[in-house]
Backbone as ProteinMPNN parsed JSONL, in Angstrom:
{"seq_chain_A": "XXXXXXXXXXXXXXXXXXXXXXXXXXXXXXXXXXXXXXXXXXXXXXXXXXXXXXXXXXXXXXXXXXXXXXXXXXXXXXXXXXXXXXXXXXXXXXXXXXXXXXXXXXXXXXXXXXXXXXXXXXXXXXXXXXXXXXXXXXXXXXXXXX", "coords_chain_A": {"N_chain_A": [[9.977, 15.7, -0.593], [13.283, 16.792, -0.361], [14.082, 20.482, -0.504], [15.682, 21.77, 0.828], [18.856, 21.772, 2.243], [19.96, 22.625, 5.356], [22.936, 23.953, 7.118], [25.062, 24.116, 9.902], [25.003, 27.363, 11.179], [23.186, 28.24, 9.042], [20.348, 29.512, 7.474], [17.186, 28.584, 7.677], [14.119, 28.768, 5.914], [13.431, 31.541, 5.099], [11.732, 32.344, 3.242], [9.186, 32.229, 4.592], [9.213, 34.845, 5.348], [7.906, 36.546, 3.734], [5.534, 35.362, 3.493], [2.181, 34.486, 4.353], [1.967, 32.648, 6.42], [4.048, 30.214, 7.348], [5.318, 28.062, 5.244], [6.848, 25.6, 5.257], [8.115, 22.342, 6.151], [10.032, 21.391, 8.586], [12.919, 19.1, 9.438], [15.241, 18.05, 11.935], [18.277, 16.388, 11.336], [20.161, 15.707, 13.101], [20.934, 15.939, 16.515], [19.905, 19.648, 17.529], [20.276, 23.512, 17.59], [18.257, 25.891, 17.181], [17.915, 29.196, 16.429], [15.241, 31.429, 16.473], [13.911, 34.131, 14.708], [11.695, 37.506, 15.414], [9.868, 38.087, 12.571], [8.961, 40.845, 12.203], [11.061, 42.316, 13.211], [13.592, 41.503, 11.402], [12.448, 41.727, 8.86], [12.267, 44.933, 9.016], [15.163, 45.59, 9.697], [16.272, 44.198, 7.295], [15.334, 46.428, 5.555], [16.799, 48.982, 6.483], [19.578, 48.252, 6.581], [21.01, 48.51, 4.285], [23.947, 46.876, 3.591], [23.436, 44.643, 4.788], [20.954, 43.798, 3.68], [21.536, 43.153, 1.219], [23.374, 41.126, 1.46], [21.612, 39.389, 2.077], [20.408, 38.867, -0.173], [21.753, 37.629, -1.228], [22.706, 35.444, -0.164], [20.117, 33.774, -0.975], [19.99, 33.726, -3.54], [22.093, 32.117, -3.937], [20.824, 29.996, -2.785], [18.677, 29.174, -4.371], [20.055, 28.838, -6.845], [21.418, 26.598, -5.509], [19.112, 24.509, -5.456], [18.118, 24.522, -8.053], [20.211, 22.905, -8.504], [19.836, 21.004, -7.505], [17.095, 19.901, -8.531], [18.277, 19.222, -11.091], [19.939, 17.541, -10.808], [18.321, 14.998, -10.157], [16.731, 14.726, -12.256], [18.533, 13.071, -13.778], [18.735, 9.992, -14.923], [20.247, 7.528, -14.54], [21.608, 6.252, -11.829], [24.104, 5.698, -11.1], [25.52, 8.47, -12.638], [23.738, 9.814, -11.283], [25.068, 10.14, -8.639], [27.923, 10.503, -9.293], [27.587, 13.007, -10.229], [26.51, 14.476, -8.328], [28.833, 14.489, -6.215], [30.663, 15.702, -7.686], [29.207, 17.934, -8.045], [29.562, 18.765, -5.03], [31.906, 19.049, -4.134], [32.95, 20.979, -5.777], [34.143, 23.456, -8.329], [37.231, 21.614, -9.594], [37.367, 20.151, -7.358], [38.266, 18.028, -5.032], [37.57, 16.304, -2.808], [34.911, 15.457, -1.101], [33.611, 16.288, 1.718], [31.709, 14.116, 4.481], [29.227, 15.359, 6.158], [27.2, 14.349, 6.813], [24.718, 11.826, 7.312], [25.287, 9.061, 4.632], [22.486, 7.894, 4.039], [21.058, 10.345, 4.255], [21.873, 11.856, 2.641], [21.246, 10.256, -0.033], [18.071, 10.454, 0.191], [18.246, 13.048, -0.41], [18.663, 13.164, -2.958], [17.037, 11.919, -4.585], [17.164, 8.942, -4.523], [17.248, 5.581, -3.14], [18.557, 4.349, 0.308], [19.72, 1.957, -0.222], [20.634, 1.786, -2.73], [22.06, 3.953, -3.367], [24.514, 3.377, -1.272], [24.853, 0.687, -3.125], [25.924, 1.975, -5.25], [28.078, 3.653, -4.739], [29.739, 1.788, -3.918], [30.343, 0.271, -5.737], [31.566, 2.721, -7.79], [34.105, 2.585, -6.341], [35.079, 0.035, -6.196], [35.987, 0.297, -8.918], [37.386, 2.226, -8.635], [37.082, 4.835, -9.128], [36.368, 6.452, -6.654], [37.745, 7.412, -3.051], [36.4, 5.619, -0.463], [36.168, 7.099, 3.506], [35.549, 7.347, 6.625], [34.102, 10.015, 6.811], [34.731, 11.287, 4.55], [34.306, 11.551, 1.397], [36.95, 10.66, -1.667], [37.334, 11.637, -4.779], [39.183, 10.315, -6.984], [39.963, 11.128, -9.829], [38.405, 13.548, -11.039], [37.073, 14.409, -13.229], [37.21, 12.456, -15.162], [35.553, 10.198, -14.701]], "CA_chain_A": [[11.132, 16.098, -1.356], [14.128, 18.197, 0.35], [14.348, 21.399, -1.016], [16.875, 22.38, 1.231], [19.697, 21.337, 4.055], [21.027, 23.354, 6.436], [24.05, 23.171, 7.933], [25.291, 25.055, 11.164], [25.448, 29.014, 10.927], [22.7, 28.726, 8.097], [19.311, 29.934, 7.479], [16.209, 28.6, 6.263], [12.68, 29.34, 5.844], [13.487, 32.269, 4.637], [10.555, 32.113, 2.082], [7.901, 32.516, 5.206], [9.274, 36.161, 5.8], [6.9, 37.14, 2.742], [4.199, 34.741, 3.709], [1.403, 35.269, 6.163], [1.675, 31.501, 7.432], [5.167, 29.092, 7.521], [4.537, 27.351, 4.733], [7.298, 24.448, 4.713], [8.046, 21.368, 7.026], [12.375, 21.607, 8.926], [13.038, 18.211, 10.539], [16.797, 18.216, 12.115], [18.559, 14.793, 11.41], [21.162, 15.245, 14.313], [20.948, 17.063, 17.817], [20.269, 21.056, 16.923], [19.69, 24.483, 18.261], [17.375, 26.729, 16.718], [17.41, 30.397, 16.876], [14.133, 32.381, 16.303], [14.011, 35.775, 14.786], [11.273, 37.707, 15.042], [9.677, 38.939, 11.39], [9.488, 42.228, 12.029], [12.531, 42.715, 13.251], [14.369, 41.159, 10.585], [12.085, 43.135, 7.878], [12.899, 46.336, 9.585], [16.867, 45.452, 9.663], [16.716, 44.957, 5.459], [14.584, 48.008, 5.132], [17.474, 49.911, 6.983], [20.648, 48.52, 6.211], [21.706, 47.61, 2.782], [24.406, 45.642, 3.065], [22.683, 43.341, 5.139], [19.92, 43.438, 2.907], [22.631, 42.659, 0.119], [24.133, 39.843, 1.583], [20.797, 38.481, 2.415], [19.874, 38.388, -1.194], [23.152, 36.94, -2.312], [22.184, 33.85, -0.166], [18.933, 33.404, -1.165], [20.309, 33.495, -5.044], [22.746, 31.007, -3.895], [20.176, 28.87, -2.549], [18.268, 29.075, -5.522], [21.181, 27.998, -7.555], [21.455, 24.786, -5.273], [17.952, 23.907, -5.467], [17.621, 24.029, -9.246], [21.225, 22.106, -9.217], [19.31, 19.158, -7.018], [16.542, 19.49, -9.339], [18.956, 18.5, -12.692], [19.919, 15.896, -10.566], [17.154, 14.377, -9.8], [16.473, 14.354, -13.941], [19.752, 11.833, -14.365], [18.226, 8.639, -14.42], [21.311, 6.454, -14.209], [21.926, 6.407, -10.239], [25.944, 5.867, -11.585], [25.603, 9.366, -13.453], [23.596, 11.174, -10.942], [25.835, 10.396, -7.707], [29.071, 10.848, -9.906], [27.252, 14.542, -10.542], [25.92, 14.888, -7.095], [29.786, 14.798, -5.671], [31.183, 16.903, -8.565], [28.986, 19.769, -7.429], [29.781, 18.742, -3.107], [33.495, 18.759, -4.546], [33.448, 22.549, -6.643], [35.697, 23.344, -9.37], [38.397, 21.714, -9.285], [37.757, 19.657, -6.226], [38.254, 16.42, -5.228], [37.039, 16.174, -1.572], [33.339, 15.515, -0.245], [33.508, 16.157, 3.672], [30.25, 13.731, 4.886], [28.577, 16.177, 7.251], [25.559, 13.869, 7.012], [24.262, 10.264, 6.767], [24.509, 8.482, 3.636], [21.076, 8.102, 3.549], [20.117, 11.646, 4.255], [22.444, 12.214, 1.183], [20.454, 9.094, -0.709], [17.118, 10.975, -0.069], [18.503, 14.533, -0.952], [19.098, 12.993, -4.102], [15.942, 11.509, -4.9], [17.596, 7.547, -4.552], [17.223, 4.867, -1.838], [19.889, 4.453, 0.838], [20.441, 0.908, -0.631], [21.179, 2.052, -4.361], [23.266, 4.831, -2.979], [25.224, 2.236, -1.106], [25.65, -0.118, -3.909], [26.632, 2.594, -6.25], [29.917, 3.729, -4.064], [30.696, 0.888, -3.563], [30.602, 0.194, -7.405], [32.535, 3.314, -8.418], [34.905, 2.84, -5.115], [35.585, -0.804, -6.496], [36.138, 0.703, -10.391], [38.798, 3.168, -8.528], [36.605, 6.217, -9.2], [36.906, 7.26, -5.349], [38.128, 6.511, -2.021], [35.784, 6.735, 1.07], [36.569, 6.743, 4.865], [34.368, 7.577, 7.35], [34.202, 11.099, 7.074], [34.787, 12.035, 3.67], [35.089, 10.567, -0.115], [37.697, 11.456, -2.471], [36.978, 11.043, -6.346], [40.49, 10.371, -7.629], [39.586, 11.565, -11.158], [36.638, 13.894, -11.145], [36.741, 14.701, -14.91], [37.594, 11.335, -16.357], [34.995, 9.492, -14.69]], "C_chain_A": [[11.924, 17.108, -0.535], [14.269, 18.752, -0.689], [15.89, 22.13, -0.428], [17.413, 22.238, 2.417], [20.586, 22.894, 4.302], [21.706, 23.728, 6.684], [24.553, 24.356, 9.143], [25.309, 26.3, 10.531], [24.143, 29.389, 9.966], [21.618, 29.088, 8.383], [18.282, 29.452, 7.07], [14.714, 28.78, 7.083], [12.333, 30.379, 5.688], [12.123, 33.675, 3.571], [9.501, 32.746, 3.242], [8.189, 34.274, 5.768], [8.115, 37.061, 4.813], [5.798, 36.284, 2.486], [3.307, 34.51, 4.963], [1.435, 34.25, 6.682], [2.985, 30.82, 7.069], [4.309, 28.091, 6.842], [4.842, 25.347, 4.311], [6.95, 23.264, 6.195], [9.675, 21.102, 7.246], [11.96, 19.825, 9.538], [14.992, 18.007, 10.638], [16.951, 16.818, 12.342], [19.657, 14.711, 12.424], [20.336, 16.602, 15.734], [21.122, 19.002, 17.128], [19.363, 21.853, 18.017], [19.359, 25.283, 17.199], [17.115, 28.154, 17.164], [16.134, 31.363, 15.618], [14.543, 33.918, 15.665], [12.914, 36.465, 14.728], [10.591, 38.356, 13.58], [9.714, 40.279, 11.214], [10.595, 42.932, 12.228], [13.649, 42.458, 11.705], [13.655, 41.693, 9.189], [12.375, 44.272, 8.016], [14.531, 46.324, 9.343], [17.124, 45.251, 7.71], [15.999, 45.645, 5.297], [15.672, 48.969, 4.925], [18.912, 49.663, 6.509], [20.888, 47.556, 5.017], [22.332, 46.857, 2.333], [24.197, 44.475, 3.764], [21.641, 42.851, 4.148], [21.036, 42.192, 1.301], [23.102, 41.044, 0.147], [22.61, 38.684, 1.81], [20.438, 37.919, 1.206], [20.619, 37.3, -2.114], [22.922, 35.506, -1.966], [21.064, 33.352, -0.33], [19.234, 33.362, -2.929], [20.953, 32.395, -5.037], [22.337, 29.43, -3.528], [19.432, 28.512, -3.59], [18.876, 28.42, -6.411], [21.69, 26.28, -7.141], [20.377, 24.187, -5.506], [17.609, 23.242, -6.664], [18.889, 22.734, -9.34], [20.676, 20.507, -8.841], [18.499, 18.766, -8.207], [16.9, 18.745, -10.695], [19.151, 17.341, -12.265], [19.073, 14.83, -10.668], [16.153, 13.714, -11.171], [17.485, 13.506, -14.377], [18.944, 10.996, -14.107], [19.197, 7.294, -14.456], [21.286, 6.649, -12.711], [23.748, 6.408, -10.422], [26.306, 7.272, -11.186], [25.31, 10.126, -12.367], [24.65, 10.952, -9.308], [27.113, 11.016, -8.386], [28.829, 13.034, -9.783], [27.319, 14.762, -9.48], [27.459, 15.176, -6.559], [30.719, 15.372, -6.444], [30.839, 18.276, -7.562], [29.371, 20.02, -5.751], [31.29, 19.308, -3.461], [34.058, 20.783, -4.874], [34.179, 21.867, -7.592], [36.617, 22.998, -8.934], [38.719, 20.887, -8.062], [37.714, 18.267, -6.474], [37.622, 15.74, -3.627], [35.735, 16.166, -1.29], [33.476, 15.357, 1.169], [31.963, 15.415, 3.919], [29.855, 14.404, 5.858], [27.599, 15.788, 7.274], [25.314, 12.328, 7.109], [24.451, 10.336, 5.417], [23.119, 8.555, 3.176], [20.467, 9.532, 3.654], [21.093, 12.3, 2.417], [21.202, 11.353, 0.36], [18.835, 10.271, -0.918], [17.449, 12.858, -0.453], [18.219, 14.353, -2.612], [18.472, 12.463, -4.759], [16.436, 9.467, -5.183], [17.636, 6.858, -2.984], [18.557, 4.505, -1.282], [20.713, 2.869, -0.385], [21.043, 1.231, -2.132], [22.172, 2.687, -4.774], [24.567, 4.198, -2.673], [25.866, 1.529, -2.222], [26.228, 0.963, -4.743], [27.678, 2.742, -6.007], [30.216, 3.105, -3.869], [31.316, 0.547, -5.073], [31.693, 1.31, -7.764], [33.789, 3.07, -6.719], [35.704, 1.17, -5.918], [36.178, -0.781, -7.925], [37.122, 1.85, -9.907], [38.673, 4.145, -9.2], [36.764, 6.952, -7.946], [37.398, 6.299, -4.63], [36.774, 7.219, -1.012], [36.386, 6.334, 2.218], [35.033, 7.459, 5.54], [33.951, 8.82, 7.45], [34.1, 11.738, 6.036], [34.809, 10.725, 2.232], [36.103, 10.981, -1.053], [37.73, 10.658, -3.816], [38.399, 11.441, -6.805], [40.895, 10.9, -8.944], [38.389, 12.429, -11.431], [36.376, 14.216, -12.537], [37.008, 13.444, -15.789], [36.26, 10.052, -15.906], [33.295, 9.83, -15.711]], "O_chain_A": [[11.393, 18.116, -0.07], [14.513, 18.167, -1.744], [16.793, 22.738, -1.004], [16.831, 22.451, 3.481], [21.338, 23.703, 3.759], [21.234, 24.858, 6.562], [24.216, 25.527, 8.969], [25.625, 26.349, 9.342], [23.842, 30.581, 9.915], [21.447, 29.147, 9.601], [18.101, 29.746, 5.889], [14.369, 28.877, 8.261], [11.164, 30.667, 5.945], [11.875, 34.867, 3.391], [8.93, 33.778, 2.891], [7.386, 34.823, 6.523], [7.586, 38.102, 5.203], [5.144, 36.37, 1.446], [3.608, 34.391, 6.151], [0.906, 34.378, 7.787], [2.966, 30.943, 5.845], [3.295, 27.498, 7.211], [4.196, 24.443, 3.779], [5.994, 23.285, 6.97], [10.436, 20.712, 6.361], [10.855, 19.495, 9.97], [15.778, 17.872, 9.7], [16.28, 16.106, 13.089], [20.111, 13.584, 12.62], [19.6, 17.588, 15.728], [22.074, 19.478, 16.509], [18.466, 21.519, 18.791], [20.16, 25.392, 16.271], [16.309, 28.413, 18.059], [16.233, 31.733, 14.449], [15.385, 34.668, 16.16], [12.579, 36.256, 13.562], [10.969, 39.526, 13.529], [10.324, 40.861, 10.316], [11.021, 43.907, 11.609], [14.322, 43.346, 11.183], [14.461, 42.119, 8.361], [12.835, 44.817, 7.012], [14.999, 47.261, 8.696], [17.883, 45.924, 7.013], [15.798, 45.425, 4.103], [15.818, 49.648, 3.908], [19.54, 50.623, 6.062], [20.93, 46.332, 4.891], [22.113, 46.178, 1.33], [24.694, 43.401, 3.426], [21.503, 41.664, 3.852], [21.043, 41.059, 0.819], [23.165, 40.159, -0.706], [22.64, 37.458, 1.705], [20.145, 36.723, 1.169], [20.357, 36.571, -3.071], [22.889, 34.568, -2.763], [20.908, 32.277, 0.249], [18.335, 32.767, -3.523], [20.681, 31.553, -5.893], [22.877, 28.338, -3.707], [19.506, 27.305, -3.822], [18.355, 27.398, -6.857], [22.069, 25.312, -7.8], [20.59, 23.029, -5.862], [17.109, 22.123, -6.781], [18.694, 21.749, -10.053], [20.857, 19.416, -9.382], [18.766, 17.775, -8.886], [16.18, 17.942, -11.288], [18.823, 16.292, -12.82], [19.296, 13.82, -11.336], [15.327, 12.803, -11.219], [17.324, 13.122, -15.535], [18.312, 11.099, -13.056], [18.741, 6.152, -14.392], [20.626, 7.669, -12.509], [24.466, 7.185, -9.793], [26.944, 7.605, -10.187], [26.087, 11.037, -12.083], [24.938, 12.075, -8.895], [27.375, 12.153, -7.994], [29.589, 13.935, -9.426], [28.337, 15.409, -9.234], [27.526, 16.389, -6.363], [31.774, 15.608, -5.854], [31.458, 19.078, -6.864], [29.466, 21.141, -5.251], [31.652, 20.216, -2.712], [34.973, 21.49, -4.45], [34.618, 20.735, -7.796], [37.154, 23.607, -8.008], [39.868, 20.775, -7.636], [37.38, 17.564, -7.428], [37.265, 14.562, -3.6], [35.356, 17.336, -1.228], [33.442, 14.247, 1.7], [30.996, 16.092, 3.568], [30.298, 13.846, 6.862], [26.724, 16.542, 7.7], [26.341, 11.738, 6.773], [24.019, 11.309, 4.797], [22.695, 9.133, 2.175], [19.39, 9.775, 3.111], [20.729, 12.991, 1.466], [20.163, 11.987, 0.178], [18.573, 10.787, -2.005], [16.549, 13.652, -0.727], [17.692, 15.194, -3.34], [18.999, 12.252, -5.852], [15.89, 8.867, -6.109], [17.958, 7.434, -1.945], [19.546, 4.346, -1.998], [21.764, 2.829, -1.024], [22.102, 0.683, -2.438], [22.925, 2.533, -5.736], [25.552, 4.296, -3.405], [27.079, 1.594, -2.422], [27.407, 0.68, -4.958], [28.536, 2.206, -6.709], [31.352, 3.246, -3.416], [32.499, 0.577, -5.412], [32.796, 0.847, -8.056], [34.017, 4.196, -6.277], [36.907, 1.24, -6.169], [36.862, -1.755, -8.236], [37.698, 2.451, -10.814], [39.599, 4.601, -9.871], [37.271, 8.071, -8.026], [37.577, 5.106, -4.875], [36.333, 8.352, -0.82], [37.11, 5.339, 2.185], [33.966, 7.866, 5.081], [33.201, 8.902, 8.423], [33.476, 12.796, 6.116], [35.173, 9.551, 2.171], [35.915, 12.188, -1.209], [38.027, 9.475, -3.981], [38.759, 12.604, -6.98], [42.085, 11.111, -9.177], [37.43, 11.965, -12.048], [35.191, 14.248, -12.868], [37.006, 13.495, -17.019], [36.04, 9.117, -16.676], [32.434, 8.953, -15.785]]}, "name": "protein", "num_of_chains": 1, "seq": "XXXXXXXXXXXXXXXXXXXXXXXXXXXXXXXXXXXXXXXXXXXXXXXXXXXXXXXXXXXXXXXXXXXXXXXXXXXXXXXXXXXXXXXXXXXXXXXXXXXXXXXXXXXXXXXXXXXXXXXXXXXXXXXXXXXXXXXXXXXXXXXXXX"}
């Protein structure tokens, strides 16, 4: 099960800073660089300065907040319902844009559905003139009426 992607600039494993052994499993689905920090260092640095500490906590609330949002997903059992959801929340308030910064299928398994089901579904709401895709992005022409 992914708990949690990536994406350039970000952070994870976060979790093993307060555990005596690395307890998850990263695998990078494109070409990546990986920087190291040591633990003590980076315990010592939120000891000392606060609003690092601050900001650190803010994204670790925010990751929290995506994790449980996969988890609701993952409780739709239409595949319709839960992609429709799944690119609501990629989208925000108010949006209408999904930038693909990934495979399909690494979306498909984020989302607890097989690439092929994923597939037929956009194509289904894409042919019902719920979105558009291109190669790069999708755009849900209606995100509140579908």
């Amino acid at each position: 099960m992914i708990l949690h992607t990536a994406r350039r600039g970000e952070f994870f494993a976060e979790a093993s800073l307060f555990a005596d052994a690395y307890h998850c499993d990263a695998v990078a689905a494109a070409q990546s660089s990986v920087r190291v920090y040591q633990k003590e260092i980076v315990i010592n640095a939120l000891r000392t300065d606060p609003a690092l500490a601050e900001a650190f906590m803010a994204r670790l609330a925010r990751q929290l907040q995506e994790l449980r949002a996969r988890m609701e997903l993952r409780n739709i059992r239409s595949a319709r319902d839960r992609v429709l959801q799944y690119l609501r929340l990629r989208a925000g308030i108010g949006g209408r844009s999904i930038a693909l910064d990934s495979e399909l299928q690494d979306i498909a398994a984020e989302i607890g559905l097989t690439r092929e089901v994923l597939y037929r579904t956009l194509s289904a709401l894409e042919t019902e003139e719920h979105l558009t895709r291109t190669e790069t992005a999708i755009l849900l022409k209606n995100s509140n009426a579908v």
